[in-house]
C-alpha positions as a LaTeX table, in Angstrom:
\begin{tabular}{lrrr}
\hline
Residue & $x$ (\AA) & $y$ (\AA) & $z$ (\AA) \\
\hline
Unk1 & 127.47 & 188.07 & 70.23 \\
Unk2 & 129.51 & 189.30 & 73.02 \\
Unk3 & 132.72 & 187.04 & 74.48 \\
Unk4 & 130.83 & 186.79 & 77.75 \\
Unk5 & 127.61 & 185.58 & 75.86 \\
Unk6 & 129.57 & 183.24 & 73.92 \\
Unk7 & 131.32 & 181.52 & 76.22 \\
Unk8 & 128.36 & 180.87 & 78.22 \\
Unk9 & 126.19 & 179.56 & 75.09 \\
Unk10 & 129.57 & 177.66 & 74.30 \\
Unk11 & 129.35 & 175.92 & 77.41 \\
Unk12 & 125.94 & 174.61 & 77.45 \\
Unk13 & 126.07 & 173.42 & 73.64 \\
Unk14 & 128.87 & 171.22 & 74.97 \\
Unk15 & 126.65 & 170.01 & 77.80 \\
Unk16 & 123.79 & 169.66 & 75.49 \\
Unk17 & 126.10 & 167.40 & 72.95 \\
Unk18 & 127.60 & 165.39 & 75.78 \\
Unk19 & 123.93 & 164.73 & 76.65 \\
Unk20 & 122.52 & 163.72 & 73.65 \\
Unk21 & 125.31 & 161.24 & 73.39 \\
Unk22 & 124.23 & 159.65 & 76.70 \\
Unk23 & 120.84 & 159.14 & 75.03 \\
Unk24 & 122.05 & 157.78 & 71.83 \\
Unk25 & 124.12 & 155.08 & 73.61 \\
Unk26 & 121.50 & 154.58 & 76.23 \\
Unk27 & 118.97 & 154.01 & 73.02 \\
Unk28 & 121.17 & 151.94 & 71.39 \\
Unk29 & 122.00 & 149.40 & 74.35 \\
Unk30 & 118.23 & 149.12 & 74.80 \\
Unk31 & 118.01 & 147.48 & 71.63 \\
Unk32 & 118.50 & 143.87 & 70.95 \\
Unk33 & 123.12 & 143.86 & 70.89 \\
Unk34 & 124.23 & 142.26 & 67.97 \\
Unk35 & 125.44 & 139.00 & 69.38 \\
Unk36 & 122.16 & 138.10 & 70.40 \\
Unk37 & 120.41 & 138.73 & 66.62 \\
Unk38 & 118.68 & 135.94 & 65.85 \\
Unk39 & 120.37 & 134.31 & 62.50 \\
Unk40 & 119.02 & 134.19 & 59.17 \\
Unk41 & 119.53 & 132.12 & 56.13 \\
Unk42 & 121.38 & 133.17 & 52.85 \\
Unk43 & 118.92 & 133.68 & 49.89 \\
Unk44 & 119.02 & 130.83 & 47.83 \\
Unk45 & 120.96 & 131.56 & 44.67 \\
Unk46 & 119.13 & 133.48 & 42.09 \\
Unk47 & 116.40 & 134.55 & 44.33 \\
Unk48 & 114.96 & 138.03 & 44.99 \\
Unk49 & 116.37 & 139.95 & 47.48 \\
Unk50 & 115.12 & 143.16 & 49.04 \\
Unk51 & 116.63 & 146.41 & 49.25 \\
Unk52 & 118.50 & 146.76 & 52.78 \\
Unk53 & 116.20 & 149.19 & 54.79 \\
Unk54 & 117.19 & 152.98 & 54.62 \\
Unk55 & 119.55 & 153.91 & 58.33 \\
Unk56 & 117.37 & 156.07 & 60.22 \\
Unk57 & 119.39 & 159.61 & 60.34 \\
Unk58 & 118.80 & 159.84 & 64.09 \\
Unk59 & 118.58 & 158.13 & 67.27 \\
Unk60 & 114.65 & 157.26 & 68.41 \\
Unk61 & 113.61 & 160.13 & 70.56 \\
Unk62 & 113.34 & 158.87 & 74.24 \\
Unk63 & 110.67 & 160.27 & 76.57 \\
Unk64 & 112.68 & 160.44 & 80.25 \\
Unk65 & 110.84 & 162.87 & 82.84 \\
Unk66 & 113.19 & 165.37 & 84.27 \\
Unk67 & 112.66 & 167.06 & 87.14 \\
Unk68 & 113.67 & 170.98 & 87.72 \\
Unk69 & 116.73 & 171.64 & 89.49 \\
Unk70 & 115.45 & 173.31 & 92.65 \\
Unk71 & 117.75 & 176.50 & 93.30 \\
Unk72 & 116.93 & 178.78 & 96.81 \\
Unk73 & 118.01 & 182.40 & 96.84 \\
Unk74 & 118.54 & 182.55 & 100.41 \\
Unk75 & 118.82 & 186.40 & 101.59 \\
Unk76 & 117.80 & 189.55 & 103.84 \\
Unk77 & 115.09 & 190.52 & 102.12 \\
Unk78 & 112.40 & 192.36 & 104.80 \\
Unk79 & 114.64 & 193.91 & 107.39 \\
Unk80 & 117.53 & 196.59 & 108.34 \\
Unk81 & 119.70 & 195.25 & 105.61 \\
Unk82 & 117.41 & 194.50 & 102.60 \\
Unk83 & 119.12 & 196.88 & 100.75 \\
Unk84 & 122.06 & 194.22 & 100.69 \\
Unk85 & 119.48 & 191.70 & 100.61 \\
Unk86 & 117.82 & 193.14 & 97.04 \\
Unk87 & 121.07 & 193.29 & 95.38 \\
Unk88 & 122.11 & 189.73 & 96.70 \\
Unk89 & 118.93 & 188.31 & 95.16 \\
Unk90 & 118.99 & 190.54 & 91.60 \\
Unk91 & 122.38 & 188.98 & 91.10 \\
Unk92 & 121.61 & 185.30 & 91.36 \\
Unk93 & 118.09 & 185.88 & 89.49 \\
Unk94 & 120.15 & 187.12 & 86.73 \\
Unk95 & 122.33 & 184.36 & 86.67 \\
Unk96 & 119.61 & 181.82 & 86.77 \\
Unk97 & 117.52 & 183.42 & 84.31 \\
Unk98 & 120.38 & 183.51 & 81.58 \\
Unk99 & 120.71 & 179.86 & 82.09 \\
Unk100 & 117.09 & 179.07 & 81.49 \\
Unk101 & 116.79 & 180.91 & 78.33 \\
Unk102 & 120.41 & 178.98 & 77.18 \\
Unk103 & 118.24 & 175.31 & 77.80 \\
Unk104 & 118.78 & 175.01 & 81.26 \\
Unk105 & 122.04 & 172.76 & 82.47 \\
Unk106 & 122.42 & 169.05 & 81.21 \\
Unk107 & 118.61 & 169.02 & 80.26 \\
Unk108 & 117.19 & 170.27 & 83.19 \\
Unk109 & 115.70 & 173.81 & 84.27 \\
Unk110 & 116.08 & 175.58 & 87.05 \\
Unk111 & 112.90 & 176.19 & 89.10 \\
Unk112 & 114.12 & 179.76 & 91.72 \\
Unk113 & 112.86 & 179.03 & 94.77 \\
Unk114 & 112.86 & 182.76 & 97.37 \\
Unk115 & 113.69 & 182.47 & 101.06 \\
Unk116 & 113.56 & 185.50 & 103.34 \\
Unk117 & 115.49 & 185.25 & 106.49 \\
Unk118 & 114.92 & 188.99 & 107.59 \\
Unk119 & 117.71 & 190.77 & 109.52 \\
Unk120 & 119.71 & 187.80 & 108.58 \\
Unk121 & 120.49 & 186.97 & 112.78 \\
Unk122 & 119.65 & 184.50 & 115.08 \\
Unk123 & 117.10 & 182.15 & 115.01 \\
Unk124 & 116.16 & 183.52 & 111.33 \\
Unk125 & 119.18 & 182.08 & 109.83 \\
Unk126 & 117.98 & 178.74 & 111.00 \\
Unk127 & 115.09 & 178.82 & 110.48 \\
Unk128 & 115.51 & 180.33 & 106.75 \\
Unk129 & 117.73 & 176.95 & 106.09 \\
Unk130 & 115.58 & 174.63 & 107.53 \\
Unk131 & 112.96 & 175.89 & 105.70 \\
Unk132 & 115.00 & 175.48 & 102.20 \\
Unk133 & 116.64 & 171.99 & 102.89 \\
Unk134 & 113.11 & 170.35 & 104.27 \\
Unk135 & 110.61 & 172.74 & 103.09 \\
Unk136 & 112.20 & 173.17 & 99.48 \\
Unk137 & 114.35 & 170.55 & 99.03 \\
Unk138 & 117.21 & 172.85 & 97.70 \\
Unk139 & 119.53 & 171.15 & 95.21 \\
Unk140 & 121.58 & 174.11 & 95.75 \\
Unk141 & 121.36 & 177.20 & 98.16 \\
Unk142 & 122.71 & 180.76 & 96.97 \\
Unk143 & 123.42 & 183.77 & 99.63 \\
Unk144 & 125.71 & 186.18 & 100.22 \\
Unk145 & 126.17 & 187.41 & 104.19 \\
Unk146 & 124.78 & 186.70 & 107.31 \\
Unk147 & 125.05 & 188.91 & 110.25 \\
Unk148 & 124.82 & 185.39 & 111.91 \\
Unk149 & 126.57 & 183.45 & 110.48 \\
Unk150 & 127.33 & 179.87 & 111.58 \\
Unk151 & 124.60 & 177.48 & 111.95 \\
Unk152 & 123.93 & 177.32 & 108.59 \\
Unk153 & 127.43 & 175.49 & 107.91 \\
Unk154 & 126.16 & 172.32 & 109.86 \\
Unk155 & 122.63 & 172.41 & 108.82 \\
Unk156 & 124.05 & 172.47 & 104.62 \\
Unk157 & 126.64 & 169.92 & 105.96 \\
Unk158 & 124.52 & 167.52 & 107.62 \\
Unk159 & 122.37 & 167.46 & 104.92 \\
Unk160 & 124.98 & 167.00 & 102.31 \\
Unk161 & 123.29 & 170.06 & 100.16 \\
Unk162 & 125.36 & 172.47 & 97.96 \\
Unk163 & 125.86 & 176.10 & 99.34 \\
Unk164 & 127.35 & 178.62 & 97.88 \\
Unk165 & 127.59 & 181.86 & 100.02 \\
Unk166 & 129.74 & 185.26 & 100.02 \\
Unk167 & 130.48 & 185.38 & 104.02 \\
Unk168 & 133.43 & 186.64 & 103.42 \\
Unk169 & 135.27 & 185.08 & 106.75 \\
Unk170 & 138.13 & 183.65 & 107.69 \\
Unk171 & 135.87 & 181.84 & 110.32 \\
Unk172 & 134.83 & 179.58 & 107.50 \\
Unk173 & 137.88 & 178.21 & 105.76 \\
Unk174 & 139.34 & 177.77 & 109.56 \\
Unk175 & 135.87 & 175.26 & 110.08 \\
Unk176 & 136.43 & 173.81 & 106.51 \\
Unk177 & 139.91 & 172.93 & 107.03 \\
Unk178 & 138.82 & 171.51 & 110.65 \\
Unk179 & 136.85 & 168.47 & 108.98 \\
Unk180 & 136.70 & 168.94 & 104.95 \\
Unk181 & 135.21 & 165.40 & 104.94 \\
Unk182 & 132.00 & 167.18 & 106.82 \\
Unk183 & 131.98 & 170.37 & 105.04 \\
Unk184 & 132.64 & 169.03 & 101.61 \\
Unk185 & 129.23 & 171.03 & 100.19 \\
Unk186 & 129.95 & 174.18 & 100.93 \\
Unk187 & 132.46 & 177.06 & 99.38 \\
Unk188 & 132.78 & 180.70 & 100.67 \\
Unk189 & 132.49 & 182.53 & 96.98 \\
Unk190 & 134.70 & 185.40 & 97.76 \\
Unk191 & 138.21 & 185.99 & 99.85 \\
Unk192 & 138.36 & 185.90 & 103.55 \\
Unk193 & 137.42 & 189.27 & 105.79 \\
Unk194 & 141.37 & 188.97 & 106.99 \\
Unk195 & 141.75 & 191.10 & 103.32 \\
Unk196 & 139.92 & 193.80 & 104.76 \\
Unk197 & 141.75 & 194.89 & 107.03 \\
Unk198 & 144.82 & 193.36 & 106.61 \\
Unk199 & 145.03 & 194.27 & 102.48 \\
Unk200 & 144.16 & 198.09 & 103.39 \\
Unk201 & 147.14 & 198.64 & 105.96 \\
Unk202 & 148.53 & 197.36 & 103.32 \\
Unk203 & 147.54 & 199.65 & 100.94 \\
Unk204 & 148.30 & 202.48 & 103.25 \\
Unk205 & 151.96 & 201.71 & 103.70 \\
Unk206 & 152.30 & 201.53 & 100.26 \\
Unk207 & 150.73 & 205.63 & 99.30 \\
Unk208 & 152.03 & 206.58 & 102.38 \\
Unk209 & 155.66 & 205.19 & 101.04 \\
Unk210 & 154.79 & 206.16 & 97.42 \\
Unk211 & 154.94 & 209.96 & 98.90 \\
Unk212 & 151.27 & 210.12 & 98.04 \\
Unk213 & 150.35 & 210.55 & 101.08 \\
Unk214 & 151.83 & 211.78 & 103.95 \\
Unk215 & 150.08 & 211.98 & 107.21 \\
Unk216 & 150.65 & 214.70 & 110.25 \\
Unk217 & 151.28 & 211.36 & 112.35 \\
Unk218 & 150.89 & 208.18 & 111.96 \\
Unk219 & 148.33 & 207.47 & 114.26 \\
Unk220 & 145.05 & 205.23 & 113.60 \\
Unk221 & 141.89 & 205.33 & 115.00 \\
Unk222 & 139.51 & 202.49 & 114.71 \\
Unk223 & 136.09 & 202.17 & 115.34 \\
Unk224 & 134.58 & 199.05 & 114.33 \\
Unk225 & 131.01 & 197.08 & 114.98 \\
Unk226 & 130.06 & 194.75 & 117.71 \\
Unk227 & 129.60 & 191.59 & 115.85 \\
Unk228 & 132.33 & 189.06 & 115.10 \\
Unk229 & 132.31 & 190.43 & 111.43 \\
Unk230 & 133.23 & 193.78 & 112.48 \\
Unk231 & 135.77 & 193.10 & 115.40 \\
Unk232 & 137.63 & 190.96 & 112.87 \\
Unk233 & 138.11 & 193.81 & 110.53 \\
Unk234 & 139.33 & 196.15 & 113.10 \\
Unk235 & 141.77 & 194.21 & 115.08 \\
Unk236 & 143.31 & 192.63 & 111.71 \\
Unk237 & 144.19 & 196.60 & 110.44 \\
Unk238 & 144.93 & 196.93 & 114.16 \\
Unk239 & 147.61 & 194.66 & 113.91 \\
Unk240 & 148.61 & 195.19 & 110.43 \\
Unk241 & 149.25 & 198.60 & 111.00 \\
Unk242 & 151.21 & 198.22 & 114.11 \\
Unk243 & 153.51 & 195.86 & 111.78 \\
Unk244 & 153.92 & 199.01 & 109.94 \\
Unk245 & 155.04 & 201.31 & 112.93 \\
Unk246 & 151.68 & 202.67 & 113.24 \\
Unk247 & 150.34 & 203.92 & 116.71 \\
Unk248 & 146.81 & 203.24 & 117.35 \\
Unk249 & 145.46 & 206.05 & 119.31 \\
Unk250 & 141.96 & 204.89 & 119.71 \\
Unk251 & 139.91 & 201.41 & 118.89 \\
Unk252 & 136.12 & 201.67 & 119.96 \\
Unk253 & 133.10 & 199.44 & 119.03 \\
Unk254 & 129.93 & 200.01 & 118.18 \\
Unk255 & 126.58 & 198.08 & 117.25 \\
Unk256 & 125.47 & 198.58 & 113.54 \\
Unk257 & 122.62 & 200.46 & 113.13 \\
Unk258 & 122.18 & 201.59 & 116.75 \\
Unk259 & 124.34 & 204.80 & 116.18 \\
Unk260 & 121.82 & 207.73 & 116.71 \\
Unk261 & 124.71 & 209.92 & 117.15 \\
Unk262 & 128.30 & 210.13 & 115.61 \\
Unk263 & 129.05 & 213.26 & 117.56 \\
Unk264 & 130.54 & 211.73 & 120.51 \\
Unk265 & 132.47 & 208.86 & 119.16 \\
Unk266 & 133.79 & 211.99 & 116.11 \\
Unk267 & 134.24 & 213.96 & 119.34 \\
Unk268 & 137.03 & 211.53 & 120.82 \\
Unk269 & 138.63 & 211.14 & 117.01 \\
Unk270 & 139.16 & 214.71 & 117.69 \\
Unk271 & 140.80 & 214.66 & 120.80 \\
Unk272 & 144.13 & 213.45 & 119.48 \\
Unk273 & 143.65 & 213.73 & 115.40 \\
Unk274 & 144.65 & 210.77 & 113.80 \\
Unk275 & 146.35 & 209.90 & 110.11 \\
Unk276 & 143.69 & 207.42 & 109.47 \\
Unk277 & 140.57 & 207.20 & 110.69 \\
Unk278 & 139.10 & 203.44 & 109.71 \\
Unk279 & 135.74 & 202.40 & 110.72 \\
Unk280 & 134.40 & 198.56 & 109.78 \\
Unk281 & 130.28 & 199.32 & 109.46 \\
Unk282 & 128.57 & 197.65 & 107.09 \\
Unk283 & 125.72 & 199.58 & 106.94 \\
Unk284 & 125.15 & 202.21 & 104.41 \\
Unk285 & 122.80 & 204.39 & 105.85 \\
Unk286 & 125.80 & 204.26 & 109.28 \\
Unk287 & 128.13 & 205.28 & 106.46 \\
Unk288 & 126.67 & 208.55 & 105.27 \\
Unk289 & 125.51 & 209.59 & 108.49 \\
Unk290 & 129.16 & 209.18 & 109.36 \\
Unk291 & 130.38 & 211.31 & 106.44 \\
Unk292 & 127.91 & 213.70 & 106.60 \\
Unk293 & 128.77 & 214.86 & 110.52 \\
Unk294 & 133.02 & 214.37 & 109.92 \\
Unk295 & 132.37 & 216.52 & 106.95 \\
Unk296 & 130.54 & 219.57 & 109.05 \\
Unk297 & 133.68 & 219.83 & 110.89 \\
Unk298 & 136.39 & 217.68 & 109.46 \\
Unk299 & 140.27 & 216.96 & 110.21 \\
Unk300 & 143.68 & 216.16 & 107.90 \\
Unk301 & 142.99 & 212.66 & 107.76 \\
Unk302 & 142.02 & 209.68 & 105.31 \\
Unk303 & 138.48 & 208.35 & 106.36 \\
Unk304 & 138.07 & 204.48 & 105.26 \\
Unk305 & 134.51 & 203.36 & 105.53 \\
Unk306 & 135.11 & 199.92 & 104.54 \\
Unk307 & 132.54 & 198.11 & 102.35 \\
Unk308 & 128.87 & 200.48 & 103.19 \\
Unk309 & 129.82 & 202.94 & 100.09 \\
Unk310 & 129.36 & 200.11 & 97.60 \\
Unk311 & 125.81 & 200.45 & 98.03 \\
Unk312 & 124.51 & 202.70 & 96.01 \\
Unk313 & 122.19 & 204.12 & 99.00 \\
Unk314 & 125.08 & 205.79 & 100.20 \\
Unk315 & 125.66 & 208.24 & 97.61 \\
Unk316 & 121.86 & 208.91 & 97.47 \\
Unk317 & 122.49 & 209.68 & 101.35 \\
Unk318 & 125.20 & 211.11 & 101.60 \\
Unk319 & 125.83 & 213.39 & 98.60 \\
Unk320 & 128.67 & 215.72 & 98.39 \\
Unk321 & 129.87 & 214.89 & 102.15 \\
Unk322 & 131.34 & 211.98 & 100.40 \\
Unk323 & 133.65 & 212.77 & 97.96 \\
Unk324 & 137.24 & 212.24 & 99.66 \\
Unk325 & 136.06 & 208.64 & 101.18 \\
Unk326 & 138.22 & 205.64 & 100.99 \\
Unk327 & 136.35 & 202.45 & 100.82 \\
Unk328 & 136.65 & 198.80 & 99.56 \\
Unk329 & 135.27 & 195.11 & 98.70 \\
Unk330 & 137.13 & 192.08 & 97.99 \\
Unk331 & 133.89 & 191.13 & 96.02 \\
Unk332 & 133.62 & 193.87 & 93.42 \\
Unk333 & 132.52 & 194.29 & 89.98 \\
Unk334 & 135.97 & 195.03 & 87.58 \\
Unk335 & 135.69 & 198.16 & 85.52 \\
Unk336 & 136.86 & 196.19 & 82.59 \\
Unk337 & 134.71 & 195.24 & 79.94 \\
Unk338 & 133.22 & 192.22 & 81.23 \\
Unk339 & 132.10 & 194.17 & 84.38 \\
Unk340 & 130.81 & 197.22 & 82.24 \\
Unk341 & 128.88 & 194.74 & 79.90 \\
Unk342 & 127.21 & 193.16 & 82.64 \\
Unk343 & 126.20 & 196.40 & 84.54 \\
Unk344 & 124.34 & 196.83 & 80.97 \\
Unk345 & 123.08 & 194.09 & 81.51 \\
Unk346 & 122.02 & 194.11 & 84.66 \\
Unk347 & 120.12 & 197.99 & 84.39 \\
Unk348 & 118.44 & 196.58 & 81.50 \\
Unk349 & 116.86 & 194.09 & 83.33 \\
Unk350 & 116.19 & 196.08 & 86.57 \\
Unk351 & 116.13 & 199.34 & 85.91 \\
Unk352 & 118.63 & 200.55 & 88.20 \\
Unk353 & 122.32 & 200.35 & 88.57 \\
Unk354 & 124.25 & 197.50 & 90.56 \\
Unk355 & 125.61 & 197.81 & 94.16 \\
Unk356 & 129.77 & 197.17 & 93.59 \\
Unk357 & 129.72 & 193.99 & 95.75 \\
Unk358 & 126.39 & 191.35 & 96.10 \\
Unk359 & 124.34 & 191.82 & 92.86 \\
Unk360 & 128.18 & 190.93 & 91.32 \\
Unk361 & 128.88 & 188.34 & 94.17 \\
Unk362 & 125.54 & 186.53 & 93.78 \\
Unk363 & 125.75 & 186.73 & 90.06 \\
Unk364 & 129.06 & 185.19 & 89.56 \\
Unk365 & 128.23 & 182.63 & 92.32 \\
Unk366 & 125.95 & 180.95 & 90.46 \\
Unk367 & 128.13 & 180.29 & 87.30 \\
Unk368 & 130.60 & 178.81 & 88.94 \\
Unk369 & 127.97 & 176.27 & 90.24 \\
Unk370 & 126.33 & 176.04 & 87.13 \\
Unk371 & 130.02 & 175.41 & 85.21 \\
Unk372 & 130.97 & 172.92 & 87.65 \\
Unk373 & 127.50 & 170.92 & 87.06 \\
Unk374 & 128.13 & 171.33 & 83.26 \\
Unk375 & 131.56 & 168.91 & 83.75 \\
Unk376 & 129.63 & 167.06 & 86.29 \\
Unk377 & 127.10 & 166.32 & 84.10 \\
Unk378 & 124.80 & 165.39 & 86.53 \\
Unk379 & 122.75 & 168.48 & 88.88 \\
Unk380 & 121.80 & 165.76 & 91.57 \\
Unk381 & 125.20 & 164.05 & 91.76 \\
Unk382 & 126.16 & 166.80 & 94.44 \\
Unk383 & 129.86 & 164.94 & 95.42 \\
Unk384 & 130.83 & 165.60 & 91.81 \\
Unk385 & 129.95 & 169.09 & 91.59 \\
Unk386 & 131.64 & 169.42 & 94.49 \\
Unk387 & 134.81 & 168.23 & 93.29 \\
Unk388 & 134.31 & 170.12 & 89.64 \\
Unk389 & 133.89 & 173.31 & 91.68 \\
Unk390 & 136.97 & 172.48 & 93.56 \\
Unk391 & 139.06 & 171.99 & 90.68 \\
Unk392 & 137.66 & 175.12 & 88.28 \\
Unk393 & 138.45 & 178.59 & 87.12 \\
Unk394 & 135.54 & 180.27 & 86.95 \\
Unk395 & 136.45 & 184.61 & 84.98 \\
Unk396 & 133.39 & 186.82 & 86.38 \\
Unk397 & 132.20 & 189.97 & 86.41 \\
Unk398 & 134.78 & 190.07 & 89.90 \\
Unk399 & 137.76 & 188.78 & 88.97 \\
Unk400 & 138.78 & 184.94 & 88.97 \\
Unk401 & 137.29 & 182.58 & 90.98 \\
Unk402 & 139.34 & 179.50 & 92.30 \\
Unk403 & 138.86 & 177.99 & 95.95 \\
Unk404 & 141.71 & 177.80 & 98.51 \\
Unk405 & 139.76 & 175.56 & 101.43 \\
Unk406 & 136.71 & 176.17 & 99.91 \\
Unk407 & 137.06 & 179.90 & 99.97 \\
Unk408 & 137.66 & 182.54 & 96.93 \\
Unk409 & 141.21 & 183.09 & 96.65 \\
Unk410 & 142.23 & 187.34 & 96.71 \\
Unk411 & 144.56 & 189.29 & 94.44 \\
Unk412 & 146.89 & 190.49 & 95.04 \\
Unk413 & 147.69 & 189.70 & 98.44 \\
Unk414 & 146.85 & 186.18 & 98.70 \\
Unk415 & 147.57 & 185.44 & 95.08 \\
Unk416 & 149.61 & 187.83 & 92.51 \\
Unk417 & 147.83 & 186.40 & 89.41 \\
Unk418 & 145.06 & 188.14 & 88.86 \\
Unk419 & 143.47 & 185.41 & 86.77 \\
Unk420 & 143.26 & 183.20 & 89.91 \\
Unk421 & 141.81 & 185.77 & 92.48 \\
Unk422 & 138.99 & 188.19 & 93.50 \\
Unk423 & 140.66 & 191.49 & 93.40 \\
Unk424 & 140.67 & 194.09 & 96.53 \\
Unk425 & 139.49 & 196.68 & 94.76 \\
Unk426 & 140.11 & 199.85 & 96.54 \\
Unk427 & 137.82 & 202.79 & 95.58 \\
Unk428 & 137.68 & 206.30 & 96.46 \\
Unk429 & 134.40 & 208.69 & 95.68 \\
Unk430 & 135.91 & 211.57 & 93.49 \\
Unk431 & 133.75 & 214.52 & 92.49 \\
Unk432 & 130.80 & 212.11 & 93.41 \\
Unk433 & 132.47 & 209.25 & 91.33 \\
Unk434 & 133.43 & 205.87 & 92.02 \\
Unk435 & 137.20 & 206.21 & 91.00 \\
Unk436 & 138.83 & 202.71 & 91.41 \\
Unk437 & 142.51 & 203.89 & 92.26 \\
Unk438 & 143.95 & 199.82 & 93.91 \\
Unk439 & 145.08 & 197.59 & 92.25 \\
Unk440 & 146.43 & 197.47 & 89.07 \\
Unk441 & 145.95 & 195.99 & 86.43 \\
Unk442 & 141.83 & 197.55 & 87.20 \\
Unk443 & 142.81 & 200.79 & 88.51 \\
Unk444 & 141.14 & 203.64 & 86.61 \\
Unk445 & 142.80 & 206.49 & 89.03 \\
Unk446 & 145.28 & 207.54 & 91.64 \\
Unk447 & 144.32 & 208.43 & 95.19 \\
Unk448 & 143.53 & 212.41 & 95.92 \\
Unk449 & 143.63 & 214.46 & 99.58 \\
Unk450 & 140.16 & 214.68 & 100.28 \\
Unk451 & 138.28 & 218.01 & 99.58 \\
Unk452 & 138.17 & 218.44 & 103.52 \\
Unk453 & 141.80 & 218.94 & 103.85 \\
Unk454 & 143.17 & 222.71 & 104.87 \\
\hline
\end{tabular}
């Protein structure tokens, strides 16, 4: 039995044992209490007495009816992004399957309940947890990003439901720290998006002072989506960079998924060749498009793609154009052997190899849920798994999980214990490889020049 695998059967033995305990004593105060035995008269002396009756060995089984716990996989499953959406769901069916086959938690099972909210914008977001709180009646509600994201919040919160989400934005531990007495039922499952690009200027100062890299000028050009999730990104390595005496030479937007073309935005990039070009897309299918047009006619500079090459999509699409390409998650699977056990794992149930980020994400999501209910002790007591969530550690397959404001805590620039934070892993595709090369104590390499460079 693996470390991983015992822990996990560890934990719901204890669970099991606390709850048999509850039955014994519940069994045993339904009985008549002592005091209240009615009295009985010596045997006269001489007389026959009988033997005391044998103790029975084991408490009187007690039939109690206990309903599933209902558990919704909320995600993108039928539009531009089911990609993501696939890999969000295989992770949390994984997680709620092992649980099942250990007993379920505290002597209840957990019934997966599937909600598709599309493109994952708008009026489907609503819709997709209105549907799950009234439709379902979620005990607990798993996802990892919306491209909307927002509503949700007050719909969980109003209905006092547990939600457990990978967002990954800052937006959300500013609202949870606005009224935690509303917002008590819901925790962001992975470090803020201020990581992104705040942790990789970061990252850059340090090669670029390292002597690994050294740049014709450093200059930065940005181009970054439309949406709130993308202009975060930018204008947080915007300003990080500028900290670092950075010049930033261009800074254009764009909508994700719209991009017919990457000529004319490469085309200005050109213009006035930067050190660093960064780009905040999601998409993965943007991505290698991208790659595969810099690549045709490319410049001396780092590309950063941001989180779209953790898909594994992108490789299929983008081949050899990649290999020089600088992206990163701060929800990632850890090379280590907890992460390579579970990507066993994880083929051998699907058949295909994990994305770096949401199959992870929604896996790990769900144990610290299902830990926090084990020292709960009670699924439906939602206040108390709150607070057990609040107060645990949870190891995954992506680092440690704690909660700062109800958000996943990163390493190492939020907290330089890697046992307490999601890690910023910083990868870079190496002779069609992913080569982890940030930060230690995970890193498997060191960051190359790109194949493109003269």
């Amino acid at each position: 039995m693996k470390r991983r695998d015992f822990l996990k059967s560890a934990a719901t033995v204890g669970v099991g044992s606390v709850l048999g305990a509850g039955l014994a004593s519940a069994c045993a105060t339904a009985t008549t209490p002592a005091a209240e035995a009615p009295a009985t008269e010596a045997p006269a002396e001489g007389a026959a007495t009988e033997a005391p009756a044998e103790a029975p060995t084991q408490a009187p089984a007690v039939v109690q009816e206990k309903r599933p716990i209902n558990v919704v996989g909320l995600f993108p499953l039928s539009g531009f992004i089911a990609a993501d959406g696939e890999e969000m769901r295989n992770g949390v069916v994984m997680a709620v399957d092992e649980i099942n086959e250990l007993g379920g938690l505290v002597g209840h099972e957990l019934k997966y309940i599937e909600v598709d909210d599309v493109d994952s914008s708008g009026d489907q977001v609503t819709t997709a947890f209105e549907r799950a709180i009234d439709v379902e009646k979620a005990d607990v509600i798993f996802s990892g990003y919306h491209l909307t994201s927002g509503p949700e919040f007050d719909i969980c919160a109003n209905a006092g439901v547990l939600y457990y989400n990978n967002n990954t934005q800052k937006y959300w531990t500013d609202l949870y720290q606005s009224d935690p007495e509303k917002y008590w039922s819901i925790f962001q499952t992975d470090p803020n998006d201020e990581w992104y690009g705040g942790g990789f200027a970061r990252y850059l100062n340090e090669i670029v002072e390292a002597g690994q890299y050294t740049p014709e000028t450093k200059t930065a050009a940005i181009i970054h989506g439309d949406e709130a999730y993308g202009t975060f990104i930018g204008t947080t390595f915007n300003d990080q960079i500028q900290e670092f005496g950075w010049e930033v030479t261009m800074k254009e937007a764009i909508t994700v998924g719209n991009v017919a073309d990457w000529g004319p935005l490469l085309s200005k990039v050109r213009d006035n060749p930067p050190g660093i070009l960064f780009t905040a897309d999601y998409n993965p299918a943007d991505n290698a498009a991208m790659i595969k047009q810099f690549a045709a006619d490319p410049l001396n500079c780092i590309l950063y793609q941001q989180y779209g090459p953790s898909v594994p999509e992108y490789l299929e699409l983008a081949g050899e154009a990649a290999n020089g390409v600088i992206w990163a998650t701060v929800l990632g699977f850890l090379p280590d052997q907890i992460g390579t056990d579970w990507v066993a794992a994880y083929e051998a149930k699907f058949g295909q190899t994990p994305g770096y980020a949401n199959a992870p994400g929604g896996y790990d999501q769900v144990w610290v849920w299902a830990k926090a209910v084990a020292l709960a002790g009670d699924p439906f007591d939602y206040q108390k798994v709150a607070r057990m969530t609040e107060m645990g550690i949870h190891r995954g397959v992506t680092g440690g999980s704690s909660f700062e404001n109800h958000g996943g805590r990163c390493y190492p620039w939020q907290v330089n214990d890697p046992s307490l934070g999601q890690a910023h892993t910083i990868y870079q595709i190496q002779d069609a490889q992913q080569v982890l090369v940030f930060p230690d104590p995970y890193s498997q390499g060191e960051f190359q020049l790109p194949p493109w460079f003269s």
